[in-house]
C-alpha positions in Angstrom: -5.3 15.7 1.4 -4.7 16.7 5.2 -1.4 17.9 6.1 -1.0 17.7 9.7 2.5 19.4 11.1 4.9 17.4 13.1 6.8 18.0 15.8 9.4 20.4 15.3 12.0 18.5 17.4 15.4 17.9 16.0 17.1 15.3 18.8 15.3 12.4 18.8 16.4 8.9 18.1 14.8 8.1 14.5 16.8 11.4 13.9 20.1 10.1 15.1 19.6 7.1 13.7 18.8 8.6 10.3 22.2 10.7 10.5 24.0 7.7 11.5 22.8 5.8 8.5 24.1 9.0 6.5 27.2 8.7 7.9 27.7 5.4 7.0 27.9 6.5 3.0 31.4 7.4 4.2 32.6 4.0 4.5 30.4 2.1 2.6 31.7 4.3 -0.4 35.2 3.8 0.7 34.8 -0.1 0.7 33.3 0.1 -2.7 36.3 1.9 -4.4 38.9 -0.2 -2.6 36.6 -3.5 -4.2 35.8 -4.5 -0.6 32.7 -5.2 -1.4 31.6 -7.7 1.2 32.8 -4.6 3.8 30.6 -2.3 1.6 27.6 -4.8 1.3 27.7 -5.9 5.3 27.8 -2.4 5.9 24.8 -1.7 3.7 23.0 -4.4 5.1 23.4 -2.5 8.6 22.1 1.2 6.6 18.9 -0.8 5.2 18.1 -2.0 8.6 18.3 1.4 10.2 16.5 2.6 7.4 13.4 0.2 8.7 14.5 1.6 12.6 14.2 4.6 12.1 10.9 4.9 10.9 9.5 2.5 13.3 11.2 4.3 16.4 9.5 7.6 15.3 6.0 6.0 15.4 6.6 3.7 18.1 7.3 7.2 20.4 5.2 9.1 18.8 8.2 11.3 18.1 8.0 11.6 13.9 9.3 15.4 13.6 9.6 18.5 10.2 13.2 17.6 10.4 12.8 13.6 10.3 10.8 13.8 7.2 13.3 15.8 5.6 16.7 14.0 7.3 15.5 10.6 6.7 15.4 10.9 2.8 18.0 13.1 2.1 20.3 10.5 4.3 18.3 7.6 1.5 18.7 9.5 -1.6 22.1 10.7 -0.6 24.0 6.7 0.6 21.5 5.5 -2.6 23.3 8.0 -4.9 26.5 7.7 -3.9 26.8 3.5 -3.9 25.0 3.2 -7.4 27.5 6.0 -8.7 30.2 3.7 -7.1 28.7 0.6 -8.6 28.1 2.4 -12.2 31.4 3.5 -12.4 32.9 0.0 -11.1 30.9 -1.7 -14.2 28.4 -3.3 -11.9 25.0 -1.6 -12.6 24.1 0.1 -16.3 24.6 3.6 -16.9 20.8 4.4 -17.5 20.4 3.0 -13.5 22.5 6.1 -11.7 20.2 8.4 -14.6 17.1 7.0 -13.5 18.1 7.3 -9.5 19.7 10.5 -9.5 16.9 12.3 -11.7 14.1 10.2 -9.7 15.9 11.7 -6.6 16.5 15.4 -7.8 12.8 15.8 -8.9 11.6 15.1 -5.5 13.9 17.0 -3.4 12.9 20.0 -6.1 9.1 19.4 -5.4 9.9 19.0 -1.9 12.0 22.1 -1.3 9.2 24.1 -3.1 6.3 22.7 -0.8 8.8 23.0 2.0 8.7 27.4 1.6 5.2 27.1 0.0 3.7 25.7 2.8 6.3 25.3 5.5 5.1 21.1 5.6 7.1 18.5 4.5 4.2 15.7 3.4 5.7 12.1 4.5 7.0 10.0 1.8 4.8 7.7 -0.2 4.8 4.2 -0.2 5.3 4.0 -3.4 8.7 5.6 -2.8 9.8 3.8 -0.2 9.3 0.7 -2.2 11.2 2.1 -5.4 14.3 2.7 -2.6 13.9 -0.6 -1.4 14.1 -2.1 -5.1 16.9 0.2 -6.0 18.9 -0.5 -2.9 18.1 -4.4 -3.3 19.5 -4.0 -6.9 22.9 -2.6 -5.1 23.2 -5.6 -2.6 22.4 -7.7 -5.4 25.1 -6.1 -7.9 27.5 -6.3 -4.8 27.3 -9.5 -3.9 27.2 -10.9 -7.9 24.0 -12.4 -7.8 23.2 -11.8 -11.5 19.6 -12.9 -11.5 18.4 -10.9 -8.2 19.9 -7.9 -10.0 18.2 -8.5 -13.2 14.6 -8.7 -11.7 15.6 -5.7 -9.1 16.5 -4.0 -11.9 13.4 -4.3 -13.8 11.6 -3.9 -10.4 13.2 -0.4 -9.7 12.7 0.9 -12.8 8.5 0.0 -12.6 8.5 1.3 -8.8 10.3 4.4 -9.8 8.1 4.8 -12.6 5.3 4.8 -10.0 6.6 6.6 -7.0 7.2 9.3 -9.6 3.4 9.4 -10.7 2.1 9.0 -7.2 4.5 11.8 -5.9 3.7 14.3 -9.4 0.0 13.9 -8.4 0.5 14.3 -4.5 2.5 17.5 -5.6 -0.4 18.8 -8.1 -3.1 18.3 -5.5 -1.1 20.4 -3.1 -0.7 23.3 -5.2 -4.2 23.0 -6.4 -5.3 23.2 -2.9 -3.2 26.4 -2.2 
């Protein structure tokens, strides 16, 4: 595997727009505890979307930057965190759900924090983590709005894709080392 470095440019908009979407755990957690959950689920709907922006404005302008790969999941793993924790705590999603999030997210950011001052690279995120997000934060929506079924397959769904993305990144990880 080829790591090519990227720019090392902090100011740029898939940046901005990936600390806007962190910012928006804020309120989103806020809405959540008061049980305004339409607020907290509109305003989630708005984080997913930028989510999709941001990585299509760093490609589109040729602009994807050392601090973008690691903003843009930190600002996931961090508004993921917080609104399952919410959602466990509020009774809405199981116990084992925050476990399997929250340990799926701290066994990345450990890998990546030890690539990170092995090799000074951040490798890009995987597909296969991208979709587990996407499955977990569907299972969110899904558990905010009440719709029982779409929770119960997202459910499932998140716990195969994390299953996955944690196999796909443990080998990515193991090749790295290998090579170094």
């Amino acid at each position: 595997m080829q790591l090519i470095r990227a720019s090392e440019r902090f100011w740029t908009l898939s940046n901005i727009v990936s600390l806007a979407r962190l910012t928006l755990t804020v309120p989103i957690v806020i809405a959540l505890v008061q049980d305004s959950r339409w607020l907290a689920l509109c305003l989630s709907l708005v984080a997913a979307a930028s989510d999709w922006f941001d990585g299509y404005a760093a490609r589109a302008t040729n602009t994807v930057s050392e601090w973008g790969k690691i903003i843009d999941p930190i600002a996931d793993k961090i508004l993921v965190g917080a609104v399952v924790v919410i959602l466990v705590i509020k009774g809405l999603l199981p116990l084992w759900f925050v476990g399997m999030v929250l340990a799926r997210d701290i066994v990345i950011l450990v890998f990546g924090a030890y690539l990170r001052r092995r090799i000074t690279i951040v490798p890009p995120s995987l597909m296969s983590g991208k979709l587990a997000v996407g499955a977990i934060s569907l299972a969110g929506i899904a558990a905010m709005a009440e719709l029982t079924v779409v929770l119960d397959i997202s459910i499932i769904l998140s716990a195969i894709l994390t299953a996955v993305s944690l196999w796909q990144y443990g080998t990515r990880f193991y090749g790295i080392i290998r090579q170094i």
